[in-house]
FITI-895906 format. One record per residue (C-alpha): residue in one letter; y, x, z. Coordinates in steps of 0.001 Angstrom, whole numbers, plus 500000, padded with zeros to 6 digits. Last residue first. Layout:
<atoms>
AYXZ ...
</atoms>
This chain:
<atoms>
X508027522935482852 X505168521612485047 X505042519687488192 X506451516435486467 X509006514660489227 X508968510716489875 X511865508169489468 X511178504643488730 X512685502368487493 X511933498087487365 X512759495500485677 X511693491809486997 X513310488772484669 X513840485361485736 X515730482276484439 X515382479175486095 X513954475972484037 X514745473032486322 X517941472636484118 X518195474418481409 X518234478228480208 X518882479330477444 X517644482527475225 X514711481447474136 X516395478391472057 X517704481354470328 X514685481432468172 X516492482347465183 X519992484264466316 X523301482931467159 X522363482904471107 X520910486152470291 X523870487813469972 X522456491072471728 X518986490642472097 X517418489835475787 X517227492100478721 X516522495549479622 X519506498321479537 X517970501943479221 X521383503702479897 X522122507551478905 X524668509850480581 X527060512297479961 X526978511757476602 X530275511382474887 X532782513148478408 X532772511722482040 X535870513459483652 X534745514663487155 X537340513279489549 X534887513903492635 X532932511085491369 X534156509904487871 X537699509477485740 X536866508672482053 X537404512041479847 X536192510084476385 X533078508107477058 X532658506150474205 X529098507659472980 X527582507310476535 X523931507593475123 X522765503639474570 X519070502436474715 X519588498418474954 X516082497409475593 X514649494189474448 X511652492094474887 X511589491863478934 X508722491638481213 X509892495390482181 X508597499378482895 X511625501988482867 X510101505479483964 X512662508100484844 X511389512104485097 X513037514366487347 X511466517847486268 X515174519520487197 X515070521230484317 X512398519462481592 X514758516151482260 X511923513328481328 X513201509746479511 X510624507416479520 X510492504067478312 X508375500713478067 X506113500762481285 X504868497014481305 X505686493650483620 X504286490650481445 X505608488979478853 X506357485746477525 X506431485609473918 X504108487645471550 X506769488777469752 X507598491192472156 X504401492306471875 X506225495871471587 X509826495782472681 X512130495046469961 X514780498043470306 X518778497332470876 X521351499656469598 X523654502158471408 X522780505270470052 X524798508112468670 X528687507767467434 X528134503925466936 X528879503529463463 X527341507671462695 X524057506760464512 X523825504202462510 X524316506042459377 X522111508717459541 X522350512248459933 X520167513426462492 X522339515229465403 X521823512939468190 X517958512894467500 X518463516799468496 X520275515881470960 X517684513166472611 X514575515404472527 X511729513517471613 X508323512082472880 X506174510056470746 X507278506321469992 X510726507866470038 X511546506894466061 X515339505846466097 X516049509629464214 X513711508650460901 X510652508156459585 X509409505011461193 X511650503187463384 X511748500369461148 X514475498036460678 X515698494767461817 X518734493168460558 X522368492875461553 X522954492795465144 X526758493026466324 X528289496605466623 X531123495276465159 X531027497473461898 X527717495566461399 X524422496843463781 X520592498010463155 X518099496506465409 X515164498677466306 X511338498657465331 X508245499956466283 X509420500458469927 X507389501562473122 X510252504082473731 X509893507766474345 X512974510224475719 X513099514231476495 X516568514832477808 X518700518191477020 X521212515641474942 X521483514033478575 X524743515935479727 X525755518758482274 X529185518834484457 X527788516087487362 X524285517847488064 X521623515598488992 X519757516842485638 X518497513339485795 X522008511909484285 X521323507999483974 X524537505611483379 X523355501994484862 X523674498916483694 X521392496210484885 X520803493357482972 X521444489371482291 X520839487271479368 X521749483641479768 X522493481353477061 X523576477323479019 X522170474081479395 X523279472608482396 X522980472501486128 X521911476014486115 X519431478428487706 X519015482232488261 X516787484647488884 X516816488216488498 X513839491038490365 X515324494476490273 X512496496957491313 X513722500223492453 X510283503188492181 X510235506053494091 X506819505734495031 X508136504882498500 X509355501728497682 X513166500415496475 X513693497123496172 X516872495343495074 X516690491550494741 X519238489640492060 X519860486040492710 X522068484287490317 X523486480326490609 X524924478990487291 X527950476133487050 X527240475057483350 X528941475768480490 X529932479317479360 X533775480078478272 X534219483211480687 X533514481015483318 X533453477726482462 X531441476127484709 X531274478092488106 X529687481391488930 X527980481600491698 X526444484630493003 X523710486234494925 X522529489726496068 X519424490584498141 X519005493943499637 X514931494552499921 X513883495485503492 X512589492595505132 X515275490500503387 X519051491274503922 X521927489784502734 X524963490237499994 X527327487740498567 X528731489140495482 X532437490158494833 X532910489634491441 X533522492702488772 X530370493357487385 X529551489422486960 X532278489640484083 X535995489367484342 X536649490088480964 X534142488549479223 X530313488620479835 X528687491836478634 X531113491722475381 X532272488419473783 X533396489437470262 X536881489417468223 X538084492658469329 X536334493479472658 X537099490987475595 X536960487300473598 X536331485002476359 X534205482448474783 X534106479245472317 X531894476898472787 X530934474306469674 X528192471473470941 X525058470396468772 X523174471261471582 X524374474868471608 X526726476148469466 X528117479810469670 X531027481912469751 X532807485069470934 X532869486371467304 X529555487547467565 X527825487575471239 X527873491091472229 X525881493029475291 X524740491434478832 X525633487831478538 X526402485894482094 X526276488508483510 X525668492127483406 X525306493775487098 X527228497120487082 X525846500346487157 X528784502150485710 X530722498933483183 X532508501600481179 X536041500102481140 X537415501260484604 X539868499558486147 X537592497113488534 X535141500117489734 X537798502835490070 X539305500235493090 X535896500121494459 X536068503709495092 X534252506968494251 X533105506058490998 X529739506405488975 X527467508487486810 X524131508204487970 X521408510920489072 X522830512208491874 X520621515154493565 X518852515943495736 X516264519538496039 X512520519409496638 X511912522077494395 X510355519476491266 X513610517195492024 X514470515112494297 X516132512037493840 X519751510902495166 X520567507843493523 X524038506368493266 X526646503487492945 X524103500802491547 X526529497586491040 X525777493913492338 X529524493765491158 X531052494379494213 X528344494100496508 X528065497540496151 X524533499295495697 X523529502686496835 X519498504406496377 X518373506779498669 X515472509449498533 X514361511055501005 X510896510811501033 X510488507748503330 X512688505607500889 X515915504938501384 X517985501749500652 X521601501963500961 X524205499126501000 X528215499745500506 X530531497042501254 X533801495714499862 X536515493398501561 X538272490763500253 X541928491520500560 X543425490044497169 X543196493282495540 X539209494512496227 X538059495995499587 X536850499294500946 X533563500723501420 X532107498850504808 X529141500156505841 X525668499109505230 X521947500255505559 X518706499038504189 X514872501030504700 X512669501213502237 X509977499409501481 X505855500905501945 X503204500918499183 X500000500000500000 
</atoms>
């Protein structure tokens, strides 16, 4: 059996207005600790060992809540109600037109403005797991529906934080939610991920329009989108191909394998491996998508200790649903009704390889 980690709090700050801000730990009987904000349901940091025993950080973040609500990068924030684009901040459901908050050009981006990421969640304990919920009332950002979320933390002694969603509505609504952390497994703030070793259960990926919006699908086969095996992610970085030149690397969403299949189960579906440090990050989920982006648009943005975050300084391995979806066939899949909740378990974990 697997043991849970243990939860601490203190306060860490508050937001304009007054409310204030609190920081939650989890940490595992090895050592490692894992920090979540109720603002935002956000993942602050994650000290992991690595192959000499040693912490370190392994996400970008901030040092202050304030840093949080400026910033533009979304650092282990909580995605709601859409994580990624719906095109032209629009879609019809049930014969009805909505019209959303349009936060990035002329497209909804992961959830408006004033997404989950940026609300002050309600925060409790349960027998070790930190439990976050919040309600967000119809017509936020342009959604119907008043929707309830739940998100549970765990963190066990395998090194593995399991993020368990669920949320319900009192009308038909698209929800796609994720996580959103930056992942550096180096653990050292002035290095990037191009050094990083990465494999995703993927046949095929999703390229994207000038808007970054879902065009068509396309093999991974034969070219720099192909990590069914093992790569190195600067190398891919440097393919020439003209995705990666639209989005200045990767930031596109792979189809899961069996994705098709419908409903999933929980499987391992990446792996990104740091050959000097020997952290290695295992992302296992019952979702069919995974946002694999490399930190293309960071351009000097302000982190801990004032670091300035330069193009990939970290990766993300977002789990979820397919951007614009909701305009997609089959988007039926991608609402949720009444006495239907949404849930979605992802889970990662990091481990250390003994060898080089």
């Amino acid at each position: 059996m697997i043991s849970v980690a243990q939860l601490s709090c203190e306060p860490w700050g508050a937001v304009p207005g007054g409310d204030p801000v609190r920081l939650f730990t989890l940490r595992n009987t090895h050592g490692m600790k894992v920090a979540i904000s109720d603002l935002g349901a956000t993942l602050v940091s994650w000290h992991a060992p690595d192959r000499a025993g040693r912490l370190g950080d392994v996400l970008l973040g901030h040092d202050t809540p304030a840093e949080y609500l400026t910033a533009t990068t979304y650092m282990g924030g909580l995605i709601g109600r859409w994580a990624n684009r719906i095109a032209n901040a629009r879609f019809t459901l049930d014969g009805i037109d909505y019209t959303l908050d349009r936060n990035e050009g002329a497209n909804l981006l992961h959830g408006g403005a004033q997404g989950f990421h940026r609300a002050v969640w309600e925060a409790s304990e349960d027998n070790g797991a930190l439990l976050m919920r919040l309600e967000s009332p119809e017509g936020d950002a342009g959604f119907p529906g008043n929707v309830t979320t739940q998100v549970r933390y765990t963190l066990d002694d395998d090194g593995r934080l399991t993020i368990e969603y669920e949320a319900i509505t009192d009308a038909p609504t698209p929800l796609n939610l994720t996580s959103h952390p930056y992942f550096n497994l180096t653990g050292k703030a002035d290095a990037d991920i191009r050094g990083h070793v990465l494999s995703i259960a993927a046949d095929q990926f999703f390229e994207v329009d000038t808007a970054m919006i879902p065009c068509r699908l396309a093999d991974v086969a034969g070219n720099a989108f192909d990590f069914r095996q093992s790569a190195p992610i600067g190398a891919r970085l440097d393919w020439p191909h003209t995705q990666l030149a639209r989005a200045r690397g990767f930031d596109h969403c792979y189809v899961l394998r069996d994705a098709e299949q419908g409903e999933q189960s929980m499987r391992d579906v990446a792996c990104a491996y740091d050959p000097g440090s020997g952290r290695e990050l295992t992302v296992s989920t019952d979702q069919r998508g995974l946002q694999f982006y490399t930190g293309n648009w960071l351009d000097g943005d302000i982190g801990r200790g004032g670091m300035a975050y330069e193009a990939h300084a970290g990766l993300c391995l977002e789990a979820g649903g397919f951007p614009n979806q909701v305009n997609m066939p089959g988007e039926s899949s991608a609402v949720v009704r009444p006495g239907r909740p949404y849930r979605q378990v992802t889970a990662y974990r990091i481990g250390v390889r003994s060898g080089i």
